[in-house]
N, C-alpha and C positions, 0 to 999 in steps of 0.2 A: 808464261807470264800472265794469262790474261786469270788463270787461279790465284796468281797472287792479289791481284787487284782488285779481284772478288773480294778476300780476304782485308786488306784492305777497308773496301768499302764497308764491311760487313761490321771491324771494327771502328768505324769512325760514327757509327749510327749506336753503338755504344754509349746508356749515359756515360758523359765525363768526355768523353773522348777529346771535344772540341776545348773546352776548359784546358787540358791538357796541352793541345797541340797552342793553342794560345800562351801557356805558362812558359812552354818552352820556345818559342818565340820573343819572348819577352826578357831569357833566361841572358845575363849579363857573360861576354865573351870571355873566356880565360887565356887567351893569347898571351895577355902582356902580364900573366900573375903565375902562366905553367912553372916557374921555376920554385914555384912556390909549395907546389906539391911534392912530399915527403915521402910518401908511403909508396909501397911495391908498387907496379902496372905493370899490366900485359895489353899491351897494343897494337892493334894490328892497323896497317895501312894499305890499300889494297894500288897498286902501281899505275892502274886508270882511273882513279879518282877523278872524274870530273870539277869539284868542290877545291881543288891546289893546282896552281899550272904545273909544278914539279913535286910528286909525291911524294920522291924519295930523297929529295932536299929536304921538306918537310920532315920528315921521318928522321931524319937525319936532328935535325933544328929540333925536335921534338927529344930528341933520345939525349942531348949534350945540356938541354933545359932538365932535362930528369935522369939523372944518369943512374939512380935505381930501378928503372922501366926497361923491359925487356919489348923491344918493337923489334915489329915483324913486317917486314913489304910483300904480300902477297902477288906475285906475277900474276898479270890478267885481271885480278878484282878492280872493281869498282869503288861505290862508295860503300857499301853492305857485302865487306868482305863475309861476315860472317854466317848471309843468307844465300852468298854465291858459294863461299866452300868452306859447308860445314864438316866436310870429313876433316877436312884438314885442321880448324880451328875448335872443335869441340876437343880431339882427341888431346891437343896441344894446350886449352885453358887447364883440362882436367890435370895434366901433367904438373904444369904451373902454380896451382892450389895447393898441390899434394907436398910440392917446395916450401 
């Protein structure tokens, strides 16, 4: 972890970076409009999310708002399912696209 935070820091000293993290701060919540989205997703949810008291309620409440989204509950992940298990999630976007 402590390479990742390196990392991290390493990008936040990036022009723009801060601009960024502020835009998306600012960015307006899609909670109440998710039904609103039409097109394919692949979603993943990771089942310790911190961010949902119950993820895979979430996940669930997510998949019936989009019922063209193909979501995924990752056992064990976090909020960055995608940086805790990319074997898992790389091989499975690639599959996905190729649909």
């Amino acid at each position: 972890e402590a390479e990742y935070l390196e990392h991290i820091k390493a990008n936040l000293a990036k022009p723009g970076a801060m601009k960024s993290i502020g835009d998306m701060c600012w960015t307006p919540r899609l909670d109440e409009r998710i039904s609103q989205i039409k097109v394919p997703a692949l979603i993943y949810f990771g089942s310790k999310d911190p961010d949902f008291k119950d993820p895979k309620a979430e996940a669930n409440r997510v998949g019936q708002a989009m019922p063209q989204a193909k979501i995924r509950v990752l056992e064990g992940a976090g909020h960055y399912p995608q940086r805790e298990f990319p074997e898992t999630i790389i091989p499975e976007t690639l599959e996905w696209l190729k649909e």
